[in-house]
C-alpha positions in Angstrom: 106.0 96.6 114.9 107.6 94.6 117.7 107.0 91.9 119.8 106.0 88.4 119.7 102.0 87.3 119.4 100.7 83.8 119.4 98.2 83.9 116.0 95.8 80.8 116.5 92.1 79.4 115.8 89.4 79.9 118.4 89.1 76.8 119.4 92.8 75.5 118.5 95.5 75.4 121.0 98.0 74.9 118.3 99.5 78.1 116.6 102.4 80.4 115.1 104.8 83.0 116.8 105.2 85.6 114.8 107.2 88.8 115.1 108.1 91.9 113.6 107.8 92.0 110.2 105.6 89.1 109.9 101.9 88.1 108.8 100.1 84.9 109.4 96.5 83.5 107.6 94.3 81.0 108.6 92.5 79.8 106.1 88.4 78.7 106.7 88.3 75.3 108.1 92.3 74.8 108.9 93.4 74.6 112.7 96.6 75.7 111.7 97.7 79.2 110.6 100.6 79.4 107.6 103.6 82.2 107.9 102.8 84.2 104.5 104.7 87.1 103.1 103.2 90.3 104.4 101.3 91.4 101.2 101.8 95.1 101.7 103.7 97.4 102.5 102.1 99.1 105.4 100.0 96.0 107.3 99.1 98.2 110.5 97.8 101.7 108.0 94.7 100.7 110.6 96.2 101.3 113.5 99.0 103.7 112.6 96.5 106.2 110.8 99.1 106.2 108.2 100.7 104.7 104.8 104.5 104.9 104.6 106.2 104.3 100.9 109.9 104.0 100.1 110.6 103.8 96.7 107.6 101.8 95.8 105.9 100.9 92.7 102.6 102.8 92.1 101.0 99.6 91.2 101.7 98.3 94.6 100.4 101.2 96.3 97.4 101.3 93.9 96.7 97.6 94.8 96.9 98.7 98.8 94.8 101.7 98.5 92.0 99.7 96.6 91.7 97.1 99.3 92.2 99.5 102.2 89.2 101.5 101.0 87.5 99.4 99.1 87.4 100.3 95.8 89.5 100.3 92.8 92.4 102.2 91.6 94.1 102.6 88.4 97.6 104.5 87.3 97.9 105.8 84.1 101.8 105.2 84.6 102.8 101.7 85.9 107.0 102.3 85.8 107.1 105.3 88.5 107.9 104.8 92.0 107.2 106.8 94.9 108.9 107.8 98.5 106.3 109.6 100.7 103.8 109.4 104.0 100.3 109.9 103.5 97.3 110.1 106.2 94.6 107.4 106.1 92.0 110.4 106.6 91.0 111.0 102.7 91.7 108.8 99.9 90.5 112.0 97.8 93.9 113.4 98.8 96.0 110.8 99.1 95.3 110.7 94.9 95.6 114.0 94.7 98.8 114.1 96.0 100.0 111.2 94.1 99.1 112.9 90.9 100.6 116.1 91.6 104.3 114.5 92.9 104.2 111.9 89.9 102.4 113.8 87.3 100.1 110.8 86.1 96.6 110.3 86.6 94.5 107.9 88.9 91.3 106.6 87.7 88.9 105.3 90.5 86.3 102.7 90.1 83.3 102.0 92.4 
């Protein structure tokens, strides 16, 4: 959220600076990390306890919520967007609520 943090291999003493806003990968067998786009909205959900959407599309918070929790989430409407806070506590509610504010349904797959 703020800040500055080397991001490096174990055994490397080469790296990247990043800072807010930013995300970093290093790939299996590189020395080097690359500056990547963060890939999702809300990076730090771990940490934070929480997701954060403004004005997002539901695909994109269907695509975080299946790799936060491991499993895999569907929308039965792809065009709606959604502004709201959720807890990380119970994806069972976090769909809940999603359904109920957008009126669509969410299909979950194991």
């Amino acid at each position: 959220k703020s800040g500055k943090v080397m991001f490096k291999g174990k055994n490397s003493s080469k790296g990247i600076i990043l800072t807010k806003d930013m995300s970093g990968t290093l790939k299996h067998g590189n020395e080097m990390p690359e500056i990547t786009n963060a890939a999702f909205p809300n990076p730090s959900a771990w940490a934070t306890g929480k997701f954060v959407y403004k004005n997002t599309p539901i695909d994109a918070v269907m695509k975080e919520l299946s790799l936060y929790y491991g499993t895999s989430l569907y929308a039965s409407e792809h065009f709606k967007t959604i502004t709201a806070e959720f807890k990380t506590d119970s994806l069972d509610e976090i769909i809940s609520l999603i359904e109920k504010t957008l009126d669509i349904t969410i299909t979950k797959k194991d």
